[in-house]
ZABA-139424 format. One record per residue (C-alpha): residue in one letter; x, y, z. Coordinates in nm, 2 decimals, decimal comma. Example, Ala and Ser with C-alpha at 12.3 -4.5 7.8 and 13.67 -1.06 7.14 Angstrom:
ZABA-139424
rec aa=a | c1=1,23 | c2=-0,45 | c3=0,78
rec aa=s | c1=1,37 | c2=-0,11 | c3=0,71
END
This chain:
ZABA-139424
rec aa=x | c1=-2,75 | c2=-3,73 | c3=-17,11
rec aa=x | c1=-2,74 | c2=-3,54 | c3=-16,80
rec aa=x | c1=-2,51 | c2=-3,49 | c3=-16,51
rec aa=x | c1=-2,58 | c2=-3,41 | c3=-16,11
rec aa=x | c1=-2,38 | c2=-3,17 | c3=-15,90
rec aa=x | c1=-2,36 | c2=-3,33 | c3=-15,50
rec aa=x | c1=-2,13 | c2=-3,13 | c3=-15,20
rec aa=x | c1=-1,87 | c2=-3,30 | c3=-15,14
rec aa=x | c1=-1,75 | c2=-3,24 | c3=-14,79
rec aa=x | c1=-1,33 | c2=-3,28 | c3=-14,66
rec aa=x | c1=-1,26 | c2=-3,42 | c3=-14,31
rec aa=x | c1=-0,94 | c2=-3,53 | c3=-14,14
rec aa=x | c1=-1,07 | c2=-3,87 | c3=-13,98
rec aa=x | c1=-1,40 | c2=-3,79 | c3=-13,98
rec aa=x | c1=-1,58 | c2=-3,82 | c3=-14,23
rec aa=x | c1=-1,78 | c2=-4,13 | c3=-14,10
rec aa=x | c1=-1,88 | c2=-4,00 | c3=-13,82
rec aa=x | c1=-2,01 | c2=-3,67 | c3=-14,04
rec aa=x | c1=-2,16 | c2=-3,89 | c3=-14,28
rec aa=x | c1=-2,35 | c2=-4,12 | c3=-14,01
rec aa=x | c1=-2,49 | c2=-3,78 | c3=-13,86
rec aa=x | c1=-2,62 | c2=-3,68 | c3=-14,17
rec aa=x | c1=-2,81 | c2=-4,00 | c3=-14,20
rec aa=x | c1=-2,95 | c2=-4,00 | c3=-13,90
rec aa=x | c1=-3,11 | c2=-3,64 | c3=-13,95
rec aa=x | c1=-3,16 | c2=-3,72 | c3=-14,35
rec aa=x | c1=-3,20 | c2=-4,03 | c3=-14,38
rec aa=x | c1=-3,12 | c2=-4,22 | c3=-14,65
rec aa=x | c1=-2,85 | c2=-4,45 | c3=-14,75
rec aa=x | c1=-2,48 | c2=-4,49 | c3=-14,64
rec aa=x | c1=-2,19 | c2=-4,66 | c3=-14,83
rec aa=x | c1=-1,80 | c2=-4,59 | c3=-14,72
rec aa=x | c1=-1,53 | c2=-4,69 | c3=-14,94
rec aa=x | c1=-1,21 | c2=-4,66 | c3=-14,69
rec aa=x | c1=-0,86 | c2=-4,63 | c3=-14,79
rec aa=x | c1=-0,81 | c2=-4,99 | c3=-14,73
rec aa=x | c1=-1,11 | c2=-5,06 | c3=-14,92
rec aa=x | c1=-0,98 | c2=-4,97 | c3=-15,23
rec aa=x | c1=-0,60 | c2=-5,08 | c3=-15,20
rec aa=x | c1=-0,46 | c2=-4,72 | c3=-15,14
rec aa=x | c1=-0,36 | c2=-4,71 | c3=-14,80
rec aa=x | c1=-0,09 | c2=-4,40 | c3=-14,73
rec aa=x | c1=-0,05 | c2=-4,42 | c3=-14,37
rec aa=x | c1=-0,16 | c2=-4,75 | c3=-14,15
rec aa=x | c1=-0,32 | c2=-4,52 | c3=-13,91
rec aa=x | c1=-0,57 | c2=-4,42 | c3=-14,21
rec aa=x | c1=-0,64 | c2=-4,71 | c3=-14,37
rec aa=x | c1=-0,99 | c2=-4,71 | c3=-14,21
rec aa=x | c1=-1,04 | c2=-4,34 | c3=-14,29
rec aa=x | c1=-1,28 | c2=-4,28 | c3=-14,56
rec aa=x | c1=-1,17 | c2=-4,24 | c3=-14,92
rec aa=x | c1=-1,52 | c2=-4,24 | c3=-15,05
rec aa=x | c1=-1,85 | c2=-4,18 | c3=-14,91
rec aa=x | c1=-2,19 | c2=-4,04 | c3=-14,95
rec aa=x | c1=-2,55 | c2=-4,03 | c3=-14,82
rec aa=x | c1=-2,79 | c2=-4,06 | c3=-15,07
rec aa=x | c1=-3,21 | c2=-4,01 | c3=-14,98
rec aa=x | c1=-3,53 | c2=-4,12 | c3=-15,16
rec aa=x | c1=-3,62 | c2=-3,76 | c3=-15,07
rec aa=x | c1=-3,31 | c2=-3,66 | c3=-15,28
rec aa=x | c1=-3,07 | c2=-3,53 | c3=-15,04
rec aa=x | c1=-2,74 | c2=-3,59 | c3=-15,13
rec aa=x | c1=-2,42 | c2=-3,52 | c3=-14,99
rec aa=x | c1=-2,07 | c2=-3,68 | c3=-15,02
rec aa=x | c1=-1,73 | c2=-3,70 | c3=-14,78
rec aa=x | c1=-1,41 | c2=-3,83 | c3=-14,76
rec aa=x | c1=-1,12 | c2=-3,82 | c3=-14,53
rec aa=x | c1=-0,79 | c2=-3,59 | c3=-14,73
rec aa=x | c1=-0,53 | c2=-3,81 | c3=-14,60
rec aa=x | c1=-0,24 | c2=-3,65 | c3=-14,40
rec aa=x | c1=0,03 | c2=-3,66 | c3=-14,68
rec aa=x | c1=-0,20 | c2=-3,35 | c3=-14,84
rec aa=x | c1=-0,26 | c2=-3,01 | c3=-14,70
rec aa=x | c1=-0,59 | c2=-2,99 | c3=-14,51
rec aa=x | c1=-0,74 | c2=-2,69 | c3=-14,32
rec aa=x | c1=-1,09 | c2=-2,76 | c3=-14,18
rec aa=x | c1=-1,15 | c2=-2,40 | c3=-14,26
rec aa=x | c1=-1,01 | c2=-2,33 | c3=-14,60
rec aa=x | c1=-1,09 | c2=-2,59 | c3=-14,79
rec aa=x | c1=-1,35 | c2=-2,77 | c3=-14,60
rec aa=x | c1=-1,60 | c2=-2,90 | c3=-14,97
rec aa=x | c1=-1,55 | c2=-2,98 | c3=-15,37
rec aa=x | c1=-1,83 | c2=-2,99 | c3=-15,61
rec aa=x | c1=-1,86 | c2=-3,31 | c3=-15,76
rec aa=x | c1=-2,03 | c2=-3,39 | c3=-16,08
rec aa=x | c1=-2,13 | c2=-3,70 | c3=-16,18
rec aa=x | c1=-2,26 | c2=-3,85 | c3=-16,54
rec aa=x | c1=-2,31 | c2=-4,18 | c3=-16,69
rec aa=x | c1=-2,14 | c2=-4,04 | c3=-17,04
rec aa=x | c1=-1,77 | c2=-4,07 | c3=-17,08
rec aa=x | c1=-1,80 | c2=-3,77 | c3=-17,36
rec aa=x | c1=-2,00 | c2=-3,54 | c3=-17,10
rec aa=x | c1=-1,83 | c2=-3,54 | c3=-16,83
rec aa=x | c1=-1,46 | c2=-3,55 | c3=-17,08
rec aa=x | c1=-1,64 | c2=-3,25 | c3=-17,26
rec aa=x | c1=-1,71 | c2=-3,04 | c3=-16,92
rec aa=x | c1=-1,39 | c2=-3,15 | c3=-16,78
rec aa=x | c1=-1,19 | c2=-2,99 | c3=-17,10
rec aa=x | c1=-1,45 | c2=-2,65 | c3=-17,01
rec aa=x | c1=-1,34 | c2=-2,61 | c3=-16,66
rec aa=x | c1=-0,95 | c2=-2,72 | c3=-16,70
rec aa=x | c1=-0,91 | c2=-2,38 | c3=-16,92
rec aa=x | c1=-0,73 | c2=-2,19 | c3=-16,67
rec aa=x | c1=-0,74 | c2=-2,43 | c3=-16,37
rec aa=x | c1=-0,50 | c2=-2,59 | c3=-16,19
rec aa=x | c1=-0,46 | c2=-2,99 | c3=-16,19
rec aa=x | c1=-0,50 | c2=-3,18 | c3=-15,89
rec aa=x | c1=-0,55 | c2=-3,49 | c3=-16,06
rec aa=x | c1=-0,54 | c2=-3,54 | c3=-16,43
rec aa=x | c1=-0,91 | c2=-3,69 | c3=-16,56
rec aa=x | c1=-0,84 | c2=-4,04 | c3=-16,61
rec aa=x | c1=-0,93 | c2=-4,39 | c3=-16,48
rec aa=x | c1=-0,92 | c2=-4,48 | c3=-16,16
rec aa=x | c1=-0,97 | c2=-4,78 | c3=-15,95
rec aa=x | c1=-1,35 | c2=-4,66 | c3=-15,83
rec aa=x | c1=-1,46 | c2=-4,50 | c3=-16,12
rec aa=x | c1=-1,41 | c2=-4,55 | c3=-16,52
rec aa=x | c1=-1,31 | c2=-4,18 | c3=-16,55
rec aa=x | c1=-1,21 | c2=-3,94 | c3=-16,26
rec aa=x | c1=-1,06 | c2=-3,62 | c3=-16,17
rec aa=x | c1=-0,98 | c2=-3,30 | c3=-16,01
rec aa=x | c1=-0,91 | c2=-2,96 | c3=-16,07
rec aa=x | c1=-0,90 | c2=-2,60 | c3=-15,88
rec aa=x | c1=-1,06 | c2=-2,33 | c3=-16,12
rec aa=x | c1=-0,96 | c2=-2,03 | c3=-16,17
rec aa=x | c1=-1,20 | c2=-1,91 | c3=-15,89
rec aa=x | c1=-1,05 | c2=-2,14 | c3=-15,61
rec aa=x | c1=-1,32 | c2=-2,37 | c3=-15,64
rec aa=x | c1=-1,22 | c2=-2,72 | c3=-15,68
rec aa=x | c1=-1,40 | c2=-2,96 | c3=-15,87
rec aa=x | c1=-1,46 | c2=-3,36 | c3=-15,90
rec aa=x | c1=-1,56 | c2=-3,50 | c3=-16,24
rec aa=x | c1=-1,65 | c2=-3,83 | c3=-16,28
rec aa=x | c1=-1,77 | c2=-4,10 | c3=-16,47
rec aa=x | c1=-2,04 | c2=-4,33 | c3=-16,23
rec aa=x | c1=-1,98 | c2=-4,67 | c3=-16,12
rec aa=x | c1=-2,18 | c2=-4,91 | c3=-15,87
rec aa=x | c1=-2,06 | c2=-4,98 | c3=-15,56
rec aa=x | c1=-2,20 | c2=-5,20 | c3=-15,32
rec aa=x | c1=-2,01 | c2=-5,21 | c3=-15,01
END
């Protein structure tokens, strides 16, 4: 088993454009999953914002982004990246999940969601907030 930890960067309706720079200097490949994408549109005027996205390089840059939507708080200077980690093993990724939560605050209880098997978020103790989740392929 193992599990990969990627930045994972906040925008307000621009996380596309971030992402496309980074490939450009990077290279590597892109894949956005907007709101509309994956059926959760907020506000119409976001439904093309990104809900999901990363750059990921042969040369093992790796970076992911997404657009916080405007119903949530958003400071581009406050809380401007998550650490995400990722695993192929439900138990792994339950098991660090249950590690970190001790003492955290709940931003999202880990559970299924409609892009991943398993998913969630938390903000430790530290004011670090984390992603967990279980991979899935995406082709987009």
């Amino acid at each position: 088993m193992s599990v990969t930890t990627t930045t994972h960067l906040n925008f307000r309706g621009e996380a596309r454009a971030a992402l496309d720079y980074y490939r450009s200097v990077f290279g590597g490949h892109l894949v956005a999953v907007t709101y509309r994408d994956a059926g959760a549109v907020g506000e119409e005027k976001e439904a093309d914002w990104v809900m999901w996205g990363q750059v990921a390089g042969e040369n093992g840059f790796h970076v992911m982004a997404y657009d916080v939507p405007s119903a949530l708080p958003f400071d581009r200077g406050e809380n401007p990246f998550f650490v995400s980690v990722r695993g192929a093993d439900t138990e792994e990724i339950s098991a660090l999940w249950a590690g970190l939560a001790e003492g955290s605050t709940l931003v999202r209880e880990l559970g299924p969601a409609p892009w991943a098997p398993l998913y969630g978020m938390l903000t430790d103790r530290f004011g670090i907030t984390w992603v967990l989740d279980v991979t899935a392929p995406y082709e987009g």
